[in-house]
N, C-alpha and C positions, 0 to 999 in steps of 0.2 A: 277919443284921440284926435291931438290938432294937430296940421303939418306939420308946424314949428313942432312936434315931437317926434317925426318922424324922418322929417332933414336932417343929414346929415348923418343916418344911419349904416351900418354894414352891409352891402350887398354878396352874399355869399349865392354862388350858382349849382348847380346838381350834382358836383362832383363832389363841394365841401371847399371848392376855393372862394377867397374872398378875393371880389373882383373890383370893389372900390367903394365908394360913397354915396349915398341917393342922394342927387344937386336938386332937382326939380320933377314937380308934380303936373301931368299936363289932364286935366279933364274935358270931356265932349261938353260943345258948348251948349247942346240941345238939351239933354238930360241930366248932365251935371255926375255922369259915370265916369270914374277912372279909367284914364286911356292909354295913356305913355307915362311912364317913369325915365327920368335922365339920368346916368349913373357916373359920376366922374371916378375914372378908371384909376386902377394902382399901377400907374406904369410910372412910376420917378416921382419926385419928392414936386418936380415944378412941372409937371403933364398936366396940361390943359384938356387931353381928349376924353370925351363923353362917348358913351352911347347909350342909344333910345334902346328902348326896351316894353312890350308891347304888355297891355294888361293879361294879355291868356298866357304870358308865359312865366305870370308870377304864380309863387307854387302859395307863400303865405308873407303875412307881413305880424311880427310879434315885436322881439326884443332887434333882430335884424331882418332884413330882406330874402327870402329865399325866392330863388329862381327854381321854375321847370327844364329851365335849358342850361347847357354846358356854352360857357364863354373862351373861346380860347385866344389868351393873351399873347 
């Protein structure tokens, strides 16, 4: 799996909502480990707002993003 297959994907959170789009992939520069995921949010069709989102609170990554945690919009 490349990034480029996984930008741009559904971020659904622990309750079952979908909370937006994975923007960007942030990795530790030491070891080259997944660190942060940036998720641009589903607030309005022209919402700019993101949020980070920490590697331990990703539950899996398949067809979309699941989260461990509840995002409440």
């Amino acid at each position: 799996m490349f990034i480029d297959d996984v930008l741009g994907m559904d971020v659904i959170d622990s309750t079952g909502q979908n909370i937006g789009k994975l923007d960007d992939i942030l990795f530790d520069d030491q070891d080259g480990t997944l660190k942060i995921i940036s998720v641009k949010l589903k607030k309005g069709f022209l919402s700019k707002e993101v949020e980070q989102i920490q590697y331990k609170d990703i539950k899996g990554i398949k067809d979309v993003v699941l989260l461990d945690i509840e995002l409440n919009l």
